[in-house]
FIRO-369586 format. One line per 4 residues: their letters; for each residue x, y, z of N, C-alpha, C, CB. Coordinates in nm, 2 decimals. Glycine has a CB too. Layout:
// FIRO-369586
A> X:Y:Z:X:Y:Z:X:Y:Z:X:Y:Z | ...
// end
This chain:
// FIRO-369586
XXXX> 1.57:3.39:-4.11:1.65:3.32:-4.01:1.55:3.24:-3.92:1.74:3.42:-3.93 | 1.56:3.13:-3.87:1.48:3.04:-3.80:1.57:3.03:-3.67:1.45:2.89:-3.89 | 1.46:3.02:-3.54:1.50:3.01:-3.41:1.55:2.82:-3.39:1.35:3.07:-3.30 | 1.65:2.82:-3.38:1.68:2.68:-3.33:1.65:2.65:-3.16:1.85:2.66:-3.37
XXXX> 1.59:2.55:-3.15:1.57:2.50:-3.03:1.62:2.35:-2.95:1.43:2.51:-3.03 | 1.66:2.33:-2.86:1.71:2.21:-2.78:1.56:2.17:-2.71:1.86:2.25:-2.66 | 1.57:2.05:-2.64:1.48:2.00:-2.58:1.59:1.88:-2.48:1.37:1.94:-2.70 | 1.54:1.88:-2.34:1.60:1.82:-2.23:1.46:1.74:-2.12:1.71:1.95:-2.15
XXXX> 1.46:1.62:-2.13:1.35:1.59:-2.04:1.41:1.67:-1.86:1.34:1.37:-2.05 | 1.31:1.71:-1.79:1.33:1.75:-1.68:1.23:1.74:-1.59:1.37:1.87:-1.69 | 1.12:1.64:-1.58:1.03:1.56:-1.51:1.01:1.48:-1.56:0.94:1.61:-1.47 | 1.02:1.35:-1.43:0.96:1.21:-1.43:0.84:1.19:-1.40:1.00:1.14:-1.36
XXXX> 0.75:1.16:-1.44:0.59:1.08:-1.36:0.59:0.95:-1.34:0.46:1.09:-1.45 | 0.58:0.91:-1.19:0.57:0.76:-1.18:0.40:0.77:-1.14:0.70:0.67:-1.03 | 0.34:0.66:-1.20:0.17:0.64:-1.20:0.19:0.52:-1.20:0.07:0.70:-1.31 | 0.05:0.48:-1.09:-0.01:0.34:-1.12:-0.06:0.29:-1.30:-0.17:0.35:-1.01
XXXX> -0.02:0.15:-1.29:-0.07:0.12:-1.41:-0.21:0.12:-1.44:-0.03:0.03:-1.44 | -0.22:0.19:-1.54:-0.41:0.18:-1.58:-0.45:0.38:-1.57:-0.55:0.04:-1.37 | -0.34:0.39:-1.48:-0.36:0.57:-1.42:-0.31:0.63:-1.52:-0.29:0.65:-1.27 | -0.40:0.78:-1.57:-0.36:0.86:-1.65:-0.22:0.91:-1.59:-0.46:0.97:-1.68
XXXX> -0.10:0.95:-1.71:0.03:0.97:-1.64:0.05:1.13:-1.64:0.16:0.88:-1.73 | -0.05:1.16:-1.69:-0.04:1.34:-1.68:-0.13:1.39:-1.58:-0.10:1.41:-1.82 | -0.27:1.35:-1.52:-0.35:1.39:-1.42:-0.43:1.28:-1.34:-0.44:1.49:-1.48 | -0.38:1.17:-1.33:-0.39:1.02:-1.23:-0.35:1.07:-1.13:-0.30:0.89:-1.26
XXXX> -0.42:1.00:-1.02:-0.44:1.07:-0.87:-0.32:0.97:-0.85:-0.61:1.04:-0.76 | -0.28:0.89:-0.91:-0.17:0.80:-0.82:-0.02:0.89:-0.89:-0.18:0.58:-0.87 | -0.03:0.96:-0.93:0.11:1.03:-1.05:0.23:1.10:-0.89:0.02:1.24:-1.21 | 0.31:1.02:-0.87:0.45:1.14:-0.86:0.54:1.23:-0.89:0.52:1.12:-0.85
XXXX> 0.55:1.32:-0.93:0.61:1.41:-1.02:0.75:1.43:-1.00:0.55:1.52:-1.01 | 0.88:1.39:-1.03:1.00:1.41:-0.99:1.06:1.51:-1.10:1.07:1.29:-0.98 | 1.12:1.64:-1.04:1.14:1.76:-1.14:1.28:1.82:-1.13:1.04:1.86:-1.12 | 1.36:1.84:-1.20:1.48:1.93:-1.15:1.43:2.08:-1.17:1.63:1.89:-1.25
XXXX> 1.46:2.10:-1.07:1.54:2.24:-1.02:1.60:2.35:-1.02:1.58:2.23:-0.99 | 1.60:2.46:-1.05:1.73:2.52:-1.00:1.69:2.70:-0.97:1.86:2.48:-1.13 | 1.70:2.72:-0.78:1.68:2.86:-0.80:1.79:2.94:-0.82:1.61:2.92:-0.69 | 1.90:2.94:-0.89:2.02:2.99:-0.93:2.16:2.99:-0.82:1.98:3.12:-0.96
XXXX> 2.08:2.89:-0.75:2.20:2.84:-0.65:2.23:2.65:-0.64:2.13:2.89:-0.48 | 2.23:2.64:-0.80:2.22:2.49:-0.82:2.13:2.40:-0.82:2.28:2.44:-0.76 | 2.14:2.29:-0.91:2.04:2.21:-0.97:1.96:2.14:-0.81:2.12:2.09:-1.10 | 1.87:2.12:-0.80:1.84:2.01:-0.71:1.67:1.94:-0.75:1.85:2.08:-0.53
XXXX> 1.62:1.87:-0.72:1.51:1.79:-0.73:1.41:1.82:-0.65:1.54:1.67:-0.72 | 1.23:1.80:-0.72:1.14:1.83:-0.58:1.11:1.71:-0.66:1.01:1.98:-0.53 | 1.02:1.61:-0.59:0.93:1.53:-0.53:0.78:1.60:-0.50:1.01:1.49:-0.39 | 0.70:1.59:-0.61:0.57:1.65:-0.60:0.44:1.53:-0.60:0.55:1.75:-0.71
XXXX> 0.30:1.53:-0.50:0.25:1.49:-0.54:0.09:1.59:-0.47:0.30:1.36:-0.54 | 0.00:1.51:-0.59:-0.10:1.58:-0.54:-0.22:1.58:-0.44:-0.14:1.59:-0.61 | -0.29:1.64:-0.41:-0.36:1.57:-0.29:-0.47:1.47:-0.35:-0.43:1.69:-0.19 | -0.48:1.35:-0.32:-0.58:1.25:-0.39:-0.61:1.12:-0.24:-0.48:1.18:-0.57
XXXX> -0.65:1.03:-0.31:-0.70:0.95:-0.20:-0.58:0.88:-0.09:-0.78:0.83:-0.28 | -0.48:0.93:-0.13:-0.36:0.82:-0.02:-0.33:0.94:0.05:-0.19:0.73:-0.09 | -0.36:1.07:0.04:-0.26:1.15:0.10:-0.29:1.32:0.09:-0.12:1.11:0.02 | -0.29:1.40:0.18:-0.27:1.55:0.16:-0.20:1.61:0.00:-0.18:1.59:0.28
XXXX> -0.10:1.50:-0.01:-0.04:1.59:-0.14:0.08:1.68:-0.05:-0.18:1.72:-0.22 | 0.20:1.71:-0.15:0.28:1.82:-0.09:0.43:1.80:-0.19:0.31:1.79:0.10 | 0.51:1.90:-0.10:0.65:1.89:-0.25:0.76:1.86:-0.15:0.70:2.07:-0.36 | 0.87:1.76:-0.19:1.04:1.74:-0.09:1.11:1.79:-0.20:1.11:1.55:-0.03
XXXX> 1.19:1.91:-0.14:1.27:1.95:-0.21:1.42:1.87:-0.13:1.25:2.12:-0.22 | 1.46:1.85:-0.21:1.66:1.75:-0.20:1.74:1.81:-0.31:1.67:1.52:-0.25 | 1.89:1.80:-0.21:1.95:1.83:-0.33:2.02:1.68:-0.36:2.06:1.96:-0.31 | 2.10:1.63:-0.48:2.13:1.52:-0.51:2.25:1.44:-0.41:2.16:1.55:-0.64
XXXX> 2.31:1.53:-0.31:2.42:1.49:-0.25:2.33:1.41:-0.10:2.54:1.65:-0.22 | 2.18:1.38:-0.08:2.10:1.35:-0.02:2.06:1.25:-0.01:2.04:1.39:-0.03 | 2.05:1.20:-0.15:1.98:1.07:-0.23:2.06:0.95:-0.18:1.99:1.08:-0.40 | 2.18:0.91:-0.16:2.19:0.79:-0.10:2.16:0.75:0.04:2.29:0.74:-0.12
XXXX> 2.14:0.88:0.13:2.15:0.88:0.27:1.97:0.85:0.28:2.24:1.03:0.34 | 1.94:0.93:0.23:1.76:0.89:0.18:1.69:0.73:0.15:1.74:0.97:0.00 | 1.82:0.65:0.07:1.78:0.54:0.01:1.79:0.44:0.12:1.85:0.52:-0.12 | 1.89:0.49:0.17:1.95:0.40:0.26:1.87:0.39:0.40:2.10:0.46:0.30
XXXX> 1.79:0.47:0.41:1.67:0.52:0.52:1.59:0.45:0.50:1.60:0.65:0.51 | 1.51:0.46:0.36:1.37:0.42:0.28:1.45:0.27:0.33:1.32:0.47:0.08 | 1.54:0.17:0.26:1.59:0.05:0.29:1.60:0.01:0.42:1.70:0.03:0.24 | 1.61:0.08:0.50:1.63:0.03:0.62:1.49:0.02:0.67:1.72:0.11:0.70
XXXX> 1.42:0.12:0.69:1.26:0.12:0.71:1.19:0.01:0.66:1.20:0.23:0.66 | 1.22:-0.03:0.54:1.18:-0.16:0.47:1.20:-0.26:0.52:1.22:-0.17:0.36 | 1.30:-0.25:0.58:1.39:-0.38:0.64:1.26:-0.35:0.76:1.62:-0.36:0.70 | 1.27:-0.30:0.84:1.20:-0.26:0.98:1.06:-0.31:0.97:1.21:-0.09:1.02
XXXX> 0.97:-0.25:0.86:0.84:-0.31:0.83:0.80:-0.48:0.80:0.81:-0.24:0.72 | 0.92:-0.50:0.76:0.94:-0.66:0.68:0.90:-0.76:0.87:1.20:-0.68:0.60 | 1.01:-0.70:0.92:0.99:-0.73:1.03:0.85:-0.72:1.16:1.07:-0.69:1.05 | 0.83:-0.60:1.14:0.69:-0.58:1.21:0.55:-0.64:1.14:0.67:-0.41:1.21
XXXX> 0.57:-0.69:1.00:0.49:-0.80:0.96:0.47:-0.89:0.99:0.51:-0.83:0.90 | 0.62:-0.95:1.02:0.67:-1.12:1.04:0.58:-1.09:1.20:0.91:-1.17:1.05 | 0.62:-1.01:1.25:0.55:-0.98:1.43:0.42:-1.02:1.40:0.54:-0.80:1.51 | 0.35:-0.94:1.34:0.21:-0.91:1.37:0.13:-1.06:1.29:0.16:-0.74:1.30
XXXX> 0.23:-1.14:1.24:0.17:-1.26:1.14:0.18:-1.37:1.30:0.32:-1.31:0.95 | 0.27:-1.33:1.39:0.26:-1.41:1.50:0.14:-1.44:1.60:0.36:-1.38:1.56 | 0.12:-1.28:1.59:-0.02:-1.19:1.67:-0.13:-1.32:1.62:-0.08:-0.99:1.59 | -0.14:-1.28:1.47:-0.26:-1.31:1.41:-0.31:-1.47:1.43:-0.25:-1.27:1.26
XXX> -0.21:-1.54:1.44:-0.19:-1.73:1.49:-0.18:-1.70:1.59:-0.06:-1.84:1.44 | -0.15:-1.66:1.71:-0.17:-1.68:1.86:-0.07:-1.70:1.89:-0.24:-1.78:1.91 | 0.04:-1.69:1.90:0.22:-1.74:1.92:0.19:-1.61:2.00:0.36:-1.75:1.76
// end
């Protein structure tokens, strides 16, 4: 009798291009979850030249209120650019 097995991807790695995607200092690790109180996602990275490194645990009911944050802040930086591009010309 032979053991049948399934297979389910359950981490993402986002890496710079050119960076190894398994141990590249630029790698993000996105992973599901689950301590038997439902599925949720960490957000891992490691400590390398941008940063300490560390893990966000979320659960999925998070993620647009999150996106909507990161977008807005984007929006906010866009702007503090346009500012500091005034600085830099003398205006």
């Amino acid at each position: 009798m032979t053991t049948e097995y399934n297979s389910i991807p359950t981490t993402m790695s986002i890496y710079r291009k050119g960076d190894h995607p398994l141990f590249g200092e630029s790698i993000t690790k996105v992973e599901l979850e689950d301590d038997a109180g439902g599925i949720f996602f960490t957000i891992k990275q490691d400590p390398n030249e941008f940063g300490p490194g560390g893990v966000l645990r979320l659960d999925f009911d998070e993620v647009d209120q999150l996106i909507g944050a990161i977008n807005y802040l984007k929006d906010v930086a866009a702007l503090v650019e346009k500012e500091m591009e005034h600085y830099k010309h003398g205006f």
